[in-house]
C-alpha positions in Angstrom: -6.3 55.8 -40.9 -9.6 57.0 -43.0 -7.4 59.8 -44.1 -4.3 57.8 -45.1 -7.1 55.2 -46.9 -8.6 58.3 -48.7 -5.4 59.3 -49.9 -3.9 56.1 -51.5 -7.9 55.8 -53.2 -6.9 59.2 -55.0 -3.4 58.4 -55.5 -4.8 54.8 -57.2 -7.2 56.7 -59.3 -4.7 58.9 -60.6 -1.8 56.5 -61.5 -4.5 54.2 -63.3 -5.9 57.0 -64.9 -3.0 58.0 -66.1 -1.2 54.8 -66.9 -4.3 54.2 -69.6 -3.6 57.5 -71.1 -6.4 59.5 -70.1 -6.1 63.0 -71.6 -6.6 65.0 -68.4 -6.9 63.9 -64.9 -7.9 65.7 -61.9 -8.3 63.9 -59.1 -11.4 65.2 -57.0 -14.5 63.6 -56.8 -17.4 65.0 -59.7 -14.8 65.6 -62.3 -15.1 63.5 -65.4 -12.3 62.9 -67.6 -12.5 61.6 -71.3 -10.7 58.7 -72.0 -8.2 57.7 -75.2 -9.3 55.0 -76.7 -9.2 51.4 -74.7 -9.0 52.9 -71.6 -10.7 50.5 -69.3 -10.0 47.3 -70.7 -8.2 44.9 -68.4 -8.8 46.3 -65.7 -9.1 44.2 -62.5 -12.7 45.1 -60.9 -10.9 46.9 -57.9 -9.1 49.2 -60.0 -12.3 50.0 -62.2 -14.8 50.3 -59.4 -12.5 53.8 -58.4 -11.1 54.5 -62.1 -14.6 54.0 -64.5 -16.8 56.4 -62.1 -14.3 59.9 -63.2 -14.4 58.3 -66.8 -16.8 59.7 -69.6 -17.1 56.9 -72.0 -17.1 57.1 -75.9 -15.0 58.8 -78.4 -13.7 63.0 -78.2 -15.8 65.1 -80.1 -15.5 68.0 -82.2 -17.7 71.0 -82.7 -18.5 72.6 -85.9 -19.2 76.5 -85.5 -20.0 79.1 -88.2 -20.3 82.5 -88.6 -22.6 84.5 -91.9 -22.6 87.9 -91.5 -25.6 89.7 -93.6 -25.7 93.9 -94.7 -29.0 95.2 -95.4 -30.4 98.2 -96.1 -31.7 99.7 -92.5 -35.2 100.6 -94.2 -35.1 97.0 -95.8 -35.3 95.2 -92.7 -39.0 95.0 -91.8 -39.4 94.2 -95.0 -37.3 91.2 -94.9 -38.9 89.5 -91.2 -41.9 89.8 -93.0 -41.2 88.0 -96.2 -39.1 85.1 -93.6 -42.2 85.2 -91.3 -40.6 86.3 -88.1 -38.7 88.7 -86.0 -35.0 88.9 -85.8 -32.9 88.7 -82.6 -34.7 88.9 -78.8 -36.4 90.8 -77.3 -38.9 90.7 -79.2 -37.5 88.3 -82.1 -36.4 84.8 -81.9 -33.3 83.8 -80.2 -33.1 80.0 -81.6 -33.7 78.8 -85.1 -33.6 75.9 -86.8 -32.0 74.9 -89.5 -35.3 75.6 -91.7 -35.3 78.7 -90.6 -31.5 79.4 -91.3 -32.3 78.4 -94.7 -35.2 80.8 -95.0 -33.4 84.1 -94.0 -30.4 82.5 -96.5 -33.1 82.1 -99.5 -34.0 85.6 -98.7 -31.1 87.2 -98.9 -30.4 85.5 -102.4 -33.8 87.3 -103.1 -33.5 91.0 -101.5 -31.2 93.0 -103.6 -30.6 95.4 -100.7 -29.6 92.6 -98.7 -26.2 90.6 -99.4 -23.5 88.1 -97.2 -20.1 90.4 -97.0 -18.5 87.2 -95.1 -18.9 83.4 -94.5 -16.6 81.9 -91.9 -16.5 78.3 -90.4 -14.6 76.4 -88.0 -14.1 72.7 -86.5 -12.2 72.7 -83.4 -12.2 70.3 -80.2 -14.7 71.3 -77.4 -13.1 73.2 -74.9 -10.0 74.5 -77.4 -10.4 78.0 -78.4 -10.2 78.8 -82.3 -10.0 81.8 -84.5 -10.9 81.8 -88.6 -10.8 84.6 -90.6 -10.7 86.5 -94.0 -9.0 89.3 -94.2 -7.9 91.8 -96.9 -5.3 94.2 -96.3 -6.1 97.6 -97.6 -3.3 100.3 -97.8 -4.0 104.0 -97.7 -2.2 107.7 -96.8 -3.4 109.4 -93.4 -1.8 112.8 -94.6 -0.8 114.6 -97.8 1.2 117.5 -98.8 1.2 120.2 -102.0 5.0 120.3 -103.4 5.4 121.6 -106.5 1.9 121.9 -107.5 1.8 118.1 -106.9 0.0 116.6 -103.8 2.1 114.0 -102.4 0.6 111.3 -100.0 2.6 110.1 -96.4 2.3 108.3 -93.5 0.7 105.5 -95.1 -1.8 102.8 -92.5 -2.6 99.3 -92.9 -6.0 98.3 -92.4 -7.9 94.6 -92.5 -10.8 94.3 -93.9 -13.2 91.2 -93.6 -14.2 89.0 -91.0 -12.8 87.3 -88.1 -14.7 84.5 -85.8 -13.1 84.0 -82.5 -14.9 81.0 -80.6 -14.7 78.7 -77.6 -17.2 75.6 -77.8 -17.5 73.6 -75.1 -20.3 70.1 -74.9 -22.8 70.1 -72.2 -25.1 67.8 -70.5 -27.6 66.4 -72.8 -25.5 67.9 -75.9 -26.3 71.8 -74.9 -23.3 73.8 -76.7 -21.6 76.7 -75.2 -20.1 79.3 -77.1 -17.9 81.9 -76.0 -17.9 84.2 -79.5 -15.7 86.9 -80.1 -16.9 87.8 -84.4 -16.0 90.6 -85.8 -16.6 92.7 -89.5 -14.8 95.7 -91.2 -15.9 96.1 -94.7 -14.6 98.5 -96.9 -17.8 100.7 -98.5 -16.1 103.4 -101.3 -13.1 106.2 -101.4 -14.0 109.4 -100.5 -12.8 112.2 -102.5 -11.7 115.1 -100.1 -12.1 118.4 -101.0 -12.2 118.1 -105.4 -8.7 117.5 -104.7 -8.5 113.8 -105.9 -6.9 112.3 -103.0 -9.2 109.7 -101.8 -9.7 108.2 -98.0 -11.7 104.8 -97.4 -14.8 104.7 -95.2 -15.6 101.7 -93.4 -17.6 99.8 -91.8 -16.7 98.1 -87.9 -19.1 95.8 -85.8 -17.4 93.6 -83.0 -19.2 92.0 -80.1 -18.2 89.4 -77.0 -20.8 87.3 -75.5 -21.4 83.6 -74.0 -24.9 81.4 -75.5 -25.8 78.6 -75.6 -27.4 76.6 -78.3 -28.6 73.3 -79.1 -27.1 71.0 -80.7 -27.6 71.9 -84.3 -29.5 75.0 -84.8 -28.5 78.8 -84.9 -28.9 82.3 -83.4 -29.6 85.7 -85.1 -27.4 89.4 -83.7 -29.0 92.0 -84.7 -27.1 95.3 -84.9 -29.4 98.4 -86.2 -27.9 101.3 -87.7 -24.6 99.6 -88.5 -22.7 103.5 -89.5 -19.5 103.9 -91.8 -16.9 104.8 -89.9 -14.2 107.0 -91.5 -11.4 109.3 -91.0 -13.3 112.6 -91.1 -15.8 111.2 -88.3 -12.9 110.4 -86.0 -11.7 113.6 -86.4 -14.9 115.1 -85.7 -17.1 112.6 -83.6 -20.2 114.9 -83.9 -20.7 114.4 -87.7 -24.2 113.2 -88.6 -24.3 109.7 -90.5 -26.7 110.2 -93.8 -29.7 108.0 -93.5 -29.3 106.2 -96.4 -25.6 104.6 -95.2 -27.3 103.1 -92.2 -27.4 99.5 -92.3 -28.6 96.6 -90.1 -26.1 93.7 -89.9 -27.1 90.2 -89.0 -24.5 87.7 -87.5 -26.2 84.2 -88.0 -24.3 82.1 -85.7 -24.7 78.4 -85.8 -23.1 75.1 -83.4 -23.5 71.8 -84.4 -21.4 68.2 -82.3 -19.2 66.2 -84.8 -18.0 62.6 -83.6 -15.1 61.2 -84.0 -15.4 57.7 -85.6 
C-alpha cells in the first residue's frame, strides 16, 4: 500500500505539473523545475503541498556571455600587467575580474600600439541551451601551382575562415554562480608570403582554440592567457621543425565575461 500511495503522489505531481505548463518535469524528488508563467494559481492546497516543492518560482532567465580576444606583442606583455596593475591569467595572475578591471585592460589596449582586439563576439541565450556566435571571413587561396608556358598557373584552390567563433553553454547556479562550458576559438589572417621571388603568394595564419568549464559570478570576467601564440602556415606544416622568428610571437588574451538577464 505505501508503494501504491508513493506512486499515485508522483503520478499527481506530474499530471499537475504538467497540466500548468511547466517547461520540464521530472518526477523524482530534489529536481526543480521552472515554471511558465501562473503556474500555481488555483490550486487547491493538496495539490500544491506535492506540486509547489519541485517548482522554482520567478520568471526564466537568460545569460549574457562575451568573448574579446586581444594580440599583443609577446615582449609587450609585461609591459602591459604593469601599466593595468596586475597579472594576467592563474597561476600566478588573477582568475576573476571585475568589471573595473575589464575596463582597465580595455583602456589599455586603446593605449598600447602593440596591442589590438582582432575580434569581439557576444551572445544571449537561455541558461542551459548551448549557443554559437561567430565572425568569419572566408579567405580563398591555391595549395599548388604549376609553370606552363612560362606562366605559373595556380590549382587546387582551399577555403579557409578566418575570425572568431564563441561556442558556449551557460547554465545558473545556486546563489547566481554561472557555469560556462566555452568552446572560443581565433584564426587571423597575418600577411601573404611570397615563395621563392616567384610572386605566388601563400597566407600565414594564426590558430588558438581551447575547451574548458568555469565558473564565474554573476557579472564579472576571466582572463586566458596563451604565450607565444605562433603563425601557422603552409611551409611549417610541411616541415613541423621550422623555427618561428621571435618577433611573430604573440600573447593572446581571451577576456571572457557572464552576466544573468531577467526576463520581465
Amino acid at each position: 500500500m505505501k508503494r501504491i500511495g508513493a506512486c499515485l503522489a508522483v503520478c499527481l505531481c506530474v499530471a499537475v505539473l504538467f497540466g500548468l505548463g511547466v517547461t520540464r518535469c521530472h518526477a523524482q524528488a530534489g529536481i526543480v523545475v521552472r515554471p511558465q508563467p501562473g503556474v500555481g494559481e488555483g490550486l487547491r492546497p493538496a495539490q500544491a503541498e506535492v506540486v509547489m516543492p519541485f517548482v522554482e518560482p520567478g520568471p526564466p532567465r537568460n545569460v549574457w556571455v562575451e568573448a574579446i580576444f586581444i594580440e599583443m606583442d609577446r615582449a609587450s606583455t609585461r609591459d602591459f600587467e604593469k601599466a593595468i596593475g596586475f597579472k594576467l591569467s592563474p597561476p600566478d595572475g588573477k582568475a576573476i575580474l571585475n568589471a573595473e578591471e575589464k575596463e582597465k585592460i580595455l583602456a589599455s589596449v586603446a593605449e598600447l600600439d602593440e596591442a589590438r582586439i582582432i575580434a569581439s563576439l557576444t551572445i544571449l541565450t537561455i541558461s542551459g541551451q548551448q549557443a554559437q556566435a561567430e565572425q568569419i571571413e572566408e579567405v580563398t587561396y591555391a595549395t599548388e601551382y604549376e609553370y606552363k608556358e612560362g606562366a605559373i598557373i595556380p590549382g587546387n584552390w582551399e577555403t579557409r575562415g578566418v575570425g572568431g567563433i564563441l561556442n558556449v553553454t551557460p547554465s545558473i547556479g545556486d546563489e547566481g554562480l554561472i557555469t560556462l562550458v566555452l568552446m572560443p576559438a581565433i584564426t587571423v589572417l597575418t600577411e601573404w608570403l611570397e615563395i621563392d621571388g616567384t610572386g605566388v603568394t601563400q597566407p600565414i595564419f594564426k590558430t588558438w582554440s581551447s575547451t574548458t568549464t568555469v565558473h564565474l559570478p554573476n557579472g564579472t570576467s576571466f582572463v586566458l592567457k596563451d604565450s607565444p601564440y605562433l603563425p601557422f602556415h603552409m611551409s611549417q606544416a610541411s616541415n613541423p621543425g621550422q623555427e618561428v622568428d621571435p618577433e611573430d610571437q604573440t600573447t593572446l588574451l581571451t577576456i571572457i565575461s557572464a552576466k544573468i538577464v531577467e526576463v520581465k
